[in-house]
C-alpha positions as MATLAB code, in Angstrom:
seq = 'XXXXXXXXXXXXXXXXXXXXXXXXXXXXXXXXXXXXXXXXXXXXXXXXXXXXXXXXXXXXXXXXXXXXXXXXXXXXXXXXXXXXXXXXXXXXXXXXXXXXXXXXXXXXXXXXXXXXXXXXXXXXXXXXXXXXXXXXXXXXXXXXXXXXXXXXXXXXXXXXXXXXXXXXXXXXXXXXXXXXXXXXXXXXXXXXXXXXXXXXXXXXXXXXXXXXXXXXXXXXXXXXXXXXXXXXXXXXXXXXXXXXXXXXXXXXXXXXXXXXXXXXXXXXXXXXXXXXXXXXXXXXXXXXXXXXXXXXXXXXXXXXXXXXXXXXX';
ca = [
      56.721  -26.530   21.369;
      55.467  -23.412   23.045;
      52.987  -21.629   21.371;
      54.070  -18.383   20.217;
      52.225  -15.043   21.345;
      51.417  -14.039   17.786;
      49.404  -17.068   16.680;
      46.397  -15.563   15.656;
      42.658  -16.616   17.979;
      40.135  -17.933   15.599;
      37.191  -15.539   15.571;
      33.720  -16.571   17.423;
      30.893  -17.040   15.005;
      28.161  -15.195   16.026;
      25.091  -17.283   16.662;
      22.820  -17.143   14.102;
      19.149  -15.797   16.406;
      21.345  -12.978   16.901;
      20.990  -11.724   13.818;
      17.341  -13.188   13.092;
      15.680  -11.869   16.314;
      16.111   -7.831   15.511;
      15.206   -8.707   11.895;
      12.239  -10.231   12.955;
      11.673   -7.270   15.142;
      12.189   -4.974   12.592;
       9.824   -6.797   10.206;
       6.697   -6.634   12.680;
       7.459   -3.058   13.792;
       7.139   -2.082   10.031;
       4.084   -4.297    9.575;
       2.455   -2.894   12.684;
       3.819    0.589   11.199;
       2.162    0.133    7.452;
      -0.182   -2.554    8.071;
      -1.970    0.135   10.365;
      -1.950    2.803    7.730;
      -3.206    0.556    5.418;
      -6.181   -0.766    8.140;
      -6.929    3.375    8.719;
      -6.761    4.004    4.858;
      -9.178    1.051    4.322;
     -11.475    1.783    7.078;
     -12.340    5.377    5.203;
     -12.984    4.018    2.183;
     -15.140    2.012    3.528;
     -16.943    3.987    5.544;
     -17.113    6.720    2.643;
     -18.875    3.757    0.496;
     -21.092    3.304    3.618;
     -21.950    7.226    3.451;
     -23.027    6.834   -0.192;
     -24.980    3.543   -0.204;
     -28.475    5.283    1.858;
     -27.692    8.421   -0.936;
     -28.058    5.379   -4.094;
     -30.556    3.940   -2.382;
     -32.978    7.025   -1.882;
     -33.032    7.651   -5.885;
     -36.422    6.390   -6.844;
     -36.408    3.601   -8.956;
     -39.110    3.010  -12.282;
     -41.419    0.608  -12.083;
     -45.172   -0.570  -14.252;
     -46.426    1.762  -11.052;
     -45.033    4.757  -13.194;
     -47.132    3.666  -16.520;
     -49.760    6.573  -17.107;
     -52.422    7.140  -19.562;
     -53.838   10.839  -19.956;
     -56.015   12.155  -22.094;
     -55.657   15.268  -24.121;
     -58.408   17.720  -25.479;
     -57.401   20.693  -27.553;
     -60.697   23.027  -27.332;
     -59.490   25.696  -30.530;
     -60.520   29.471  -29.350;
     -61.196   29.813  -33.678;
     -64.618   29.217  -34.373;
     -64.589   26.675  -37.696;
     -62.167   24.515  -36.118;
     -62.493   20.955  -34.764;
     -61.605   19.748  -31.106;
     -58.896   17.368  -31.197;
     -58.690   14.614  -28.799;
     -55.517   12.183  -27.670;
     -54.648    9.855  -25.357;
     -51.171    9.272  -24.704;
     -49.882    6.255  -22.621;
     -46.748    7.306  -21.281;
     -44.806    3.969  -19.863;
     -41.431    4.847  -18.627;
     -40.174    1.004  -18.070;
     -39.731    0.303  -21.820;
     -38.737    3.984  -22.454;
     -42.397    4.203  -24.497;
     -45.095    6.438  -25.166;
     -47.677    5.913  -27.570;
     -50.001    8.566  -29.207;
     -53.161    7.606  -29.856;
     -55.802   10.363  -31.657;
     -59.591    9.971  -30.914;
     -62.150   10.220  -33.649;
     -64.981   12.506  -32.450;
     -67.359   10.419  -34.379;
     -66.302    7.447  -32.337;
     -68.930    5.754  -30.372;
     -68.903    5.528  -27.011;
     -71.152    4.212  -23.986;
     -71.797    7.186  -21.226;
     -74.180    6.075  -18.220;
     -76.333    3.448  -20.713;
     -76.330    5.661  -23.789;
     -74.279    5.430  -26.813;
     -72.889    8.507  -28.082;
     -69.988   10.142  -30.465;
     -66.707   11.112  -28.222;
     -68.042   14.467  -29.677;
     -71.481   14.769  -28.080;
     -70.245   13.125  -24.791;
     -67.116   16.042  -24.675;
     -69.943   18.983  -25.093;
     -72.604   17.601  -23.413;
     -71.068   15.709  -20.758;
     -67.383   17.485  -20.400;
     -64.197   15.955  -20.411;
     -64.298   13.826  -17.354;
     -67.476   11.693  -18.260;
     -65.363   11.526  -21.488;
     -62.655   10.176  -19.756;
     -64.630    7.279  -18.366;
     -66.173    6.573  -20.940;
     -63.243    6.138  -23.600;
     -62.021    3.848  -20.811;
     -64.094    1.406  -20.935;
     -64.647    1.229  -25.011;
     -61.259    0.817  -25.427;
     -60.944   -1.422  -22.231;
     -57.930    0.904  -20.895;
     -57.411    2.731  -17.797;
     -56.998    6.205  -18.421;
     -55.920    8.294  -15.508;
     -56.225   12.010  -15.884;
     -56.976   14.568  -18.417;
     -55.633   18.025  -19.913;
     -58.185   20.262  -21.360;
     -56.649   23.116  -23.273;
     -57.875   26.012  -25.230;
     -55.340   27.467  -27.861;
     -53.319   29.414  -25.230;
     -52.518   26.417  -23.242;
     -51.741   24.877  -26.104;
     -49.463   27.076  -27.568;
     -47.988   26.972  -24.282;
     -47.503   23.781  -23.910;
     -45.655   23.880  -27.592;
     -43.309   26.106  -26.399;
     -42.062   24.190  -23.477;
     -41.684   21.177  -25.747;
     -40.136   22.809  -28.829;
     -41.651   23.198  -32.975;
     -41.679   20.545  -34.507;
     -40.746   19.281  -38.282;
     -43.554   17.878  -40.593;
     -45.084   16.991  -43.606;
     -47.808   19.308  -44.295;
     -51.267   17.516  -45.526;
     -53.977   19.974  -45.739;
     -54.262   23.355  -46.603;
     -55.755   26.166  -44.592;
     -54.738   29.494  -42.867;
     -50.769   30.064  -42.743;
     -50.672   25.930  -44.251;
     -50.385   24.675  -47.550;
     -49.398   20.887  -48.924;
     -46.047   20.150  -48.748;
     -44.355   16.928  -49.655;
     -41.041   17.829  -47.388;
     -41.341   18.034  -43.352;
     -41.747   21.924  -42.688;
     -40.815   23.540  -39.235;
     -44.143   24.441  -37.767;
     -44.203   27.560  -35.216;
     -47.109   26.276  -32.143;
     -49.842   28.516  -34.343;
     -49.220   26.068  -37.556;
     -48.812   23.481  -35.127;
     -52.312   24.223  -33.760;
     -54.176   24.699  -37.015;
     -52.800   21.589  -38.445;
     -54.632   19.268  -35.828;
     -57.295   21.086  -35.512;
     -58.242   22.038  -39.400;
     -61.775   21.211  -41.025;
     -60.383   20.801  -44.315;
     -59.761   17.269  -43.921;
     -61.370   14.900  -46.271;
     -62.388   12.853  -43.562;
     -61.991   11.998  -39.536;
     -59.857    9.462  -40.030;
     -57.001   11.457  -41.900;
     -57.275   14.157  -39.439;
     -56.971   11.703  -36.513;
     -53.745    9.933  -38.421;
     -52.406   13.047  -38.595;
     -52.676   14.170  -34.895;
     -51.271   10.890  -33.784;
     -48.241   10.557  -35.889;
     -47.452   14.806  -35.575;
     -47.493   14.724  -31.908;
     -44.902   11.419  -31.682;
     -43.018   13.589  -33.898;
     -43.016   16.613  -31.533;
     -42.262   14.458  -28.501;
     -39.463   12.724  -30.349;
     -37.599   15.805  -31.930;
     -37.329   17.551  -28.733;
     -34.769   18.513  -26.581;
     -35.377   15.736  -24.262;
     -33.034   16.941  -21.509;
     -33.407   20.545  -21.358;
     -36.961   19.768  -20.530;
     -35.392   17.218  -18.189;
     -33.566   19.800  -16.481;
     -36.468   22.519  -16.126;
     -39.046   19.832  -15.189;
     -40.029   21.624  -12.135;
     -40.582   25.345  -13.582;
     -41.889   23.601  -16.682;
     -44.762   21.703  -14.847;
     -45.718   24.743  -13.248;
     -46.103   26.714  -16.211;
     -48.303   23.616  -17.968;
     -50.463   23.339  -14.725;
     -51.043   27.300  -14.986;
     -52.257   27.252  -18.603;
     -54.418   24.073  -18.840;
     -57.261   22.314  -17.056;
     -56.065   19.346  -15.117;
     -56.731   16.568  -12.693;
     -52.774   15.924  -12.166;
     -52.152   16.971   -9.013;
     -48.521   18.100   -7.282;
     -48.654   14.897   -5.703;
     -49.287   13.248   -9.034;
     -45.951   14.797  -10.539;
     -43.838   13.770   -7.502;
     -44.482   10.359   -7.418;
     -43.891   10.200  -11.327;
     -41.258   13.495  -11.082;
     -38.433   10.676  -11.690;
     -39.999    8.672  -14.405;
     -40.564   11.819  -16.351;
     -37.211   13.095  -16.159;
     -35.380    9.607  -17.105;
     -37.711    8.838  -20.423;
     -37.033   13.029  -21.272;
     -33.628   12.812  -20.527;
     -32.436    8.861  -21.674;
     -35.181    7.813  -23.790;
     -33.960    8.125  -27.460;
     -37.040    8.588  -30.171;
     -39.991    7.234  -27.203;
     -43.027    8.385  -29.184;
     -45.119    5.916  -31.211;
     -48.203    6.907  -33.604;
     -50.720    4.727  -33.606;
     -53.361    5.001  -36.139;
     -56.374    3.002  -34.848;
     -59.221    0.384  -36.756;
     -62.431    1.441  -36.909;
     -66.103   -0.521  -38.478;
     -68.146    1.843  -39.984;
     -71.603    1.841  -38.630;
     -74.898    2.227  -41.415;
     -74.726    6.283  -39.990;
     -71.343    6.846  -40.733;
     -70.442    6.698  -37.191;
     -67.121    4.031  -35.935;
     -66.810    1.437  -33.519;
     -63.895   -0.769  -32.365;
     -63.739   -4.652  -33.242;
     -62.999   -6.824  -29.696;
     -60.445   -8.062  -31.874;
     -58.677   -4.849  -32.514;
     -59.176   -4.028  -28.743;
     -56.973   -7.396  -28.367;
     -54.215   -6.005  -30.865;
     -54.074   -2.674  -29.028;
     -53.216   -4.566  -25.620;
     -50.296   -6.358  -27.287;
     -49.182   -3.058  -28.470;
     -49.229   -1.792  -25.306;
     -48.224   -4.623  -22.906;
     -45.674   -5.836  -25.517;
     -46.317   -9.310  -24.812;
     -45.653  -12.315  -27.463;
     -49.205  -13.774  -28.124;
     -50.367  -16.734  -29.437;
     -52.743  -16.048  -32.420;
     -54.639  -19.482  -31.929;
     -55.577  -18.115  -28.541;
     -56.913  -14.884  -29.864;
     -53.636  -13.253  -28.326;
     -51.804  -10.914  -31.483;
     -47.937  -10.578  -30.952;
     -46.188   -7.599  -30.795;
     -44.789   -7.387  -34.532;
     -48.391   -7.557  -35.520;
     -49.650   -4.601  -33.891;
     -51.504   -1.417  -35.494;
     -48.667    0.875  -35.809;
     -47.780    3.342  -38.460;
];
């Protein structure tokens, strides 16, 4: 039988790599395409993370190279009033400092001869001072700030007043049993007051005021004016920091002022009373000051006091 003109032809299937080849094309083209963008994209990231990593690196960081101890003598332009003297250890690692008020009938050793901090300071001046409260108390102390009541009051009102508990009365001061906000002439009169019954409450009191000061300030306003505001300290007191000092430290300062939260300690020092009324310092206190400072766990069998046990108030 002859086939018949309108029997349908069975279609060709087309072969199946003729689909599969432009797909695949396709598929790379648009991974070349994106994968590209995506290579460019990455690239500046990068390379913006590159920018910033010398930027990071050039901050300063804080080491025990940044730990600092200064002393501080407030000569009072009002005759009748006592000098005070403070060192302060400033150590910006452990977000610290610790105030520590000087007796000025503490004895001390100046080129072979005993003498009170007091006689030493007049006779002497505040550099042999320096030396020699070094080596009673066995600490490096690095520079000094000598102020009269101007410099003081300036130095005050860079910091801020400060709230306390009044102990003594004298001029513009009476006994008060609540913390009162003392303007920098209250301030001044307060450490440097000759009603005190004794040294020893007059040194407690200059200690544990001036960690109150440094603590209730505003830490990073000060932070943020640290430039003008060492300028205008350096202008009203005597000093052996130099510019070069307060760059290498610039940093330091700024972060404790700025991050530190309550940094100020008071610490109220142990004295022996000599047959003249004068005090010394026990070795063994010396040893309890250094784990104050150092913060290191001791053994007391060794003659090494731990931290808890230090003289703080």
């Amino acid at each position: 039988m002859e086939a018949s003109i309108f029997t349908p032809r069975r279609k060709r299937r087309r072969k199946a790599g003729s689909t599969a080849i432009p797909f695949l094309i396709t598929v790379l083209i648009a991974m070349v395409m994106f994968g590209g963008a995506a290579v460019y994209f990455y690239q500046k990231l990068t390379d913006k993370v590159t920018e910033l990593q010398p930027m990071q690196s050039a901050v300063p960081g804080i080491s025990e190279e940044d730990t600092n101890t200064i002393l501080f003598v407030l000569e009072p332009s009002i005759e009748g009033r006592q000098t005070a003297v403070m060192m302060l250890r400033f150590d910006p690692s452990h977000k610290q400092e610790f105030c520590v008020a000087i007796p000025l009938d503490l004895i001390v050793e100046h080129e072979g001869r005993a003498m009170t901090v007091s006689a030493c300071l007049s006779n002497h001046g505040i550099a042999s001072l320096k030396s020699a409260l070094g080596k009673t108390l066995d600490q490096q102390i690095d520079r000094y700030v000598e102020m009269d009541s101007r410099g003081f009051q300036t130095v005050v009102n860079i910091i801020g007043n400060v709230n306390y508990r009044v102990p003594v009365k004298d001029e513009g001061l009476r006994p008060s049993s609540r913390n009162v906000l003392l303007d920098n002439n209250m301030f001044e009169t307060m450490l440097t007051s000759s009603n005190y019954p004794d040294e020893r409450e007059r040194e407690s009191t200059i200690s544990m005021s001036v960690a109150q000061l440094l603590n209730q300030c505003d830490g990073k306003r000060i932070a943020d004016n640290i430039d003008e505001f060492f300028n205008q300290f350096c202008n009203a007191v005597s000093t052996d920091i130099t510019a070069m000092d307060f760059q290498q430290h610039r940093h330091a300062v700024r972060y404790v002022f700025e991050y530190a939260q309550s940094p100020a300690r008071g610490i109220i020092m142990s004295y022996d009373v000599t047959p003249e009324n004068l005090l010394t310092i026990s070795p063994d206190y010396l040893d309890r000051l250094k784990a104050t400072f150092y913060q290191y766990e001791g053994d007391p069998a060794n003659g090494e006091f731990p931290t808890e046990n230090a003289p703080e108030q």
